[in-house]
N, C-alpha and C positions, 0 to 999 in steps of 0.2 A: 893101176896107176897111183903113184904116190907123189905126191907135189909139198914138199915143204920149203916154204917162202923164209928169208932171214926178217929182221924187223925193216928194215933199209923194202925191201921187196912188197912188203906188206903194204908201206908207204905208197910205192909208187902204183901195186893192185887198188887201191883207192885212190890215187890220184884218177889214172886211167879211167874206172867207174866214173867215177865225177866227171870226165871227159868227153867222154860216150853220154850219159845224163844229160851234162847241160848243152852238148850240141843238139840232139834229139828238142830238148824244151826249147832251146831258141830257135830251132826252124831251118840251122844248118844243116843239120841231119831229118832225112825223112825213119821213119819207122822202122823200114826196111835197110837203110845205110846203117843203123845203131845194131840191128841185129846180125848184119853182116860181119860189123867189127865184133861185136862179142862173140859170135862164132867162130871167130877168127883164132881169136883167145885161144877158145877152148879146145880147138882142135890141136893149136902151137902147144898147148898147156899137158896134151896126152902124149904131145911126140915126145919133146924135150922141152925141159924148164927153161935153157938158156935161150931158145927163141921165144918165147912167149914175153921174156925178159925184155929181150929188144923190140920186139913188135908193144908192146904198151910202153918204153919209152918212147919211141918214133911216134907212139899218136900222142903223146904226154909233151909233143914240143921237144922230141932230143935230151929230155933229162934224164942226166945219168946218175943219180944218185944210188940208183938199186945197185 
């Protein structure tokens, strides 16, 4: 599996983290809902790049900048 992000993609791989991050720390997310989404990622991220894409803008709020 080879996954290369543009910088636009990259942006929005950390926004995401940060998203998953601070729901987790403020108590939105339990432990287990932050690991779901990240696993979610990764699974989208082995199949194809262009879902992985829309699934961390959809938890990013719909931003589409990537």
């Amino acid at each position: 599996m080879t996954l290369e992000l543009t910088e636009k993609q990259h942006i929005l791989l950390d926004r995401y983290l940060d998203t998953v991050l601070e729901n987790y720390k403020s108590g939105a997310w339990t432990l287990m809902d932050a690991r779901l989404h990240l696993a979610q990622a990764f699974t989208l991220a082995a199949n194809d790049q262009s879902s992985v894409v829309n699934y961390m803008q959809t938890a990013t709020n719909g931003d589409e900048d990537a």
